[in-house]
N, C-alpha and C positions, 0 to 999 in steps of 0.2 A: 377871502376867496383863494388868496395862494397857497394859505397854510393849508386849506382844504385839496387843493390840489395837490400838492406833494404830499398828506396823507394817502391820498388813493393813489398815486403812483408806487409808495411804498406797499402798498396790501397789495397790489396790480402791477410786478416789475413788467410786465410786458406791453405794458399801455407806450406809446410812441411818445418820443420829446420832441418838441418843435422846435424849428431851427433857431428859434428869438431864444428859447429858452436856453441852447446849450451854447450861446453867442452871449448870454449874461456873463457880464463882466465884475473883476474888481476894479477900483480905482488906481494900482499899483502895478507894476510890470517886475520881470523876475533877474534884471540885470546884475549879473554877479557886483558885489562894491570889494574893494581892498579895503576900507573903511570899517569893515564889520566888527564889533568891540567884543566877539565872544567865537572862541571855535573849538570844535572838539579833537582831542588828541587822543585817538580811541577814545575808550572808556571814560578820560576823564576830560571834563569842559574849565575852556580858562578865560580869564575875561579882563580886561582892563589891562595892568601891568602885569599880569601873567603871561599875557600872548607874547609869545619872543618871534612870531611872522615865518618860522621854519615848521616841516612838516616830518614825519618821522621818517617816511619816502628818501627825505632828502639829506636827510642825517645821515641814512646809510647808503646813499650814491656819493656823498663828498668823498674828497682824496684826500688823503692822510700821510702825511709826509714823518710823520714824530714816530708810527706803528705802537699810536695808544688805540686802534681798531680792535689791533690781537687781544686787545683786553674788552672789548663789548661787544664784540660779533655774537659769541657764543650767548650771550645772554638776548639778543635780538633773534637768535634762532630759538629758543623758548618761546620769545614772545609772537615771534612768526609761526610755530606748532601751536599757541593758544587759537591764534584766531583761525587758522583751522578747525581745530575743534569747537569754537564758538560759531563757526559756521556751517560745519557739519549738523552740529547738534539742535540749530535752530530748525534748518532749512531741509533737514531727514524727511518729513512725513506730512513735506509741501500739495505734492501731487502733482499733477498737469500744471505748467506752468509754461508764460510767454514772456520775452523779458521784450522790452519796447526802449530804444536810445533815442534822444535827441540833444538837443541845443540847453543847456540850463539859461538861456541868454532869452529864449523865447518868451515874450511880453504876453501877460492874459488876454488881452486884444486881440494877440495875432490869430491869424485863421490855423494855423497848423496847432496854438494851445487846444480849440476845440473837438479839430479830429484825433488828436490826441486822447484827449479826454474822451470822445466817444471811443476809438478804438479798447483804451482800457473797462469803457461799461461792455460795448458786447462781448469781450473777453471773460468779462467777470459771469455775464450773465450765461455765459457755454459751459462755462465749469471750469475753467482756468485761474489758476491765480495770477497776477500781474506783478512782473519784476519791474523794478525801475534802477536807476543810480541813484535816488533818496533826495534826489535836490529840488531848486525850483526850475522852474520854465516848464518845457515838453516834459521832464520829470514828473515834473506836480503834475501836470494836466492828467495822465494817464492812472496816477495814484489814484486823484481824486475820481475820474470814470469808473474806478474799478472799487473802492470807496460806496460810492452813491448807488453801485449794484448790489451794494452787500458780499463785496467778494473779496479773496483776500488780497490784499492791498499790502505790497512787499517793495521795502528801498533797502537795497545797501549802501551805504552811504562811505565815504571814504574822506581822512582827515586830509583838509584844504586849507590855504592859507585865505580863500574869500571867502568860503561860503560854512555857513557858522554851527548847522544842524538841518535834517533832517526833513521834509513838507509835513505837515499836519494832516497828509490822507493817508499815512503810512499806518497798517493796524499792526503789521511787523517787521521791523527796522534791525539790521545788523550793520553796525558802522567798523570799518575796517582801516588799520594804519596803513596796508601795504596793498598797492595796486593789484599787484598777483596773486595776492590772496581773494583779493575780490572779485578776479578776472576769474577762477576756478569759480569762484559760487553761481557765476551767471552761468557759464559753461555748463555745470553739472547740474543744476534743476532748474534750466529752462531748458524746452522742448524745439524752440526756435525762436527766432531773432526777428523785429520788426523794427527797421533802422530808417528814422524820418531825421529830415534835416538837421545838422548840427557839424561841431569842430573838431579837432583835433581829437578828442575823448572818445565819439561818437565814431572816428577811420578807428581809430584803434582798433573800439569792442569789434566795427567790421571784419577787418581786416585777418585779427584774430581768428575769428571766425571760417572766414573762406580757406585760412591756411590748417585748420586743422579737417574741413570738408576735403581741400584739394589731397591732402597726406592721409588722408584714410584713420584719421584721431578719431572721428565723429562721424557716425555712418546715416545718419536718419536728424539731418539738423537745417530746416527751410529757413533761408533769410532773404526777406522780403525788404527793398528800396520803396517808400513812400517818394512821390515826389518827384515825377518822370523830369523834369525840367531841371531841379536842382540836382540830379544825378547825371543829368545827360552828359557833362562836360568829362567828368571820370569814365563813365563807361567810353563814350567815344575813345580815352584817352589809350583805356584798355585794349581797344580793339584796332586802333592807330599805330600805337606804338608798341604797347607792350606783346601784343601776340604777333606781330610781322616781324618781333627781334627774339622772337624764340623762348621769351621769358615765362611766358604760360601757354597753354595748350589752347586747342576751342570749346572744348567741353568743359575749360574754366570759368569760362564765360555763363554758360549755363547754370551756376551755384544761386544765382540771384534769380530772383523775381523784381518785376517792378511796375508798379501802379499808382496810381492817382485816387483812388477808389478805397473809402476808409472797411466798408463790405467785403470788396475782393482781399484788402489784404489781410482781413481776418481768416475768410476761407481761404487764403492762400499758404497763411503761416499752420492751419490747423488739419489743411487736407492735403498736406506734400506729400505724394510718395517719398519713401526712404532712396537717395541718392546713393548710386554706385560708382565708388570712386576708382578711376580708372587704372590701368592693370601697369602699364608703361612705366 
């Protein structure tokens, strides 16, 4: 009877999931391990006694006291204009696109893998394609929502020292050695931002974000806070401290949205009016 049922929900994308259904679980959670015997270094994957545990990121933030730098920068700036063009060239003639951050820490149990996961099906099912950062947790979940709509299902992924490849809902994948390079591709073909719980990764892509809304980089760019409770403490922190010391304006404040509501923050990240960045 089940197979029968996810046949007609396939001929029927609009038939309704119950909440038992999108609360189906795996037996395994998505917590990153240091333990992982295989990771990719861009393009090429290593395993066993190939993993030397460094990241290319970090090869070229280390100090160099000898200036054997002067002798490979220049060739890392090749490889830093490849994946440029490997991300231009994939991600050109994406279309409408949402990029959604979270927690790669987030366990398939949890309640936010699910709205996760629903967030990216009714994105798929609007016509959007779905960005993720290619990993597991809140990553996967939204992969695989957007997956199970038949839509397209986009990770970029980026070389870690934990996490070893890719989620298995991704139908197109570009993994990247350098943060920066990957921080442009979410930038320039997503349309707007859906940032649910998560660390350090997930203030980044934020953050990123609001500073190029507040600088007038990005004129028409809605970023939506899932999660009233788990944000409360930053926003208060914004509105406490940071804007009574002059550090941002009040109409900074305004760049976010924030809801609880996996619905509203679909129509919120897809019906924003274009944001006008102030003149001052």
């Amino acid at each position: 009877m089940a197979m029968k049922e996810d046949e007609a929900r396939e001929s029927d994308p609009a038939r309704a999931r119950s909440a038992s259904e999108w609360a189906e679980q795996a037996p395994t959670d998505n917590v990153p391990s240091a333990q992982v015997g295989e990771v990719f270094a861009g393009p090429v994957i290593r395993r066993g006694a190939e993993v030397d545990g460094s990241t290319t990121d970090q090869r070229l933030l280390e100090s160099h006291h000898d200036g054997s730098w002067l002798h490979s920068d220049p060739w890392r700036v090749l490889r830093i204009q490849a994946e440029f063009v490997e991300g231009f060239g994939a991600l050109e003639e994406l279309g409408p696109a949402i990029a959604i951050f979270g927690s790669a820490r987030t366990s398939r149990q949890a309640k936010a893998y699910q709205q996760a996961r629903r967030m990216g099906h009714l994105l798929a099912e609007a016509g959007y394609a779905v960005i993720s950062g290619g990993g597991p947790g809140t990553m996967e979940a939204v992969n695989r929502g957007a997956s199970e709509a038949h839509g397209r299902s986009v990770g970029l992924g980026i070389e870690l020292p934990y996490e070893s490849s890719m989620n298995e809902y991704i139908n197109l994948g570009v993994h990247f050695r350098y943060f920066f390079a990957r921080k442009v591709m979410f930038l320039k073909y997503a349309q707007g931002f859906i940032v649910m719980p998560g660390g350090f990764g997930t203030f980044d892509e934020l953050f990123e974000a609001l500073t190029l809304l507040q600088t007038g980089k990005v004129s028409h760019f809605p970023v939506v806070l899932f999660g009233s409770e788990y944000w409360s403490g930053l926003l208060d922190w914004l509105r406490s401290q940071v804007l009574p010391s002059g550090n941002i304006s009040a109409p900074d404040l305004d760049l976010v949205s924030v809801t609880d509501d996996v619905d509203e923050a679909v129509r919120l990240v897809t019906e924003a009016p274009p944001f006008e960045p102030r003149e001052d």
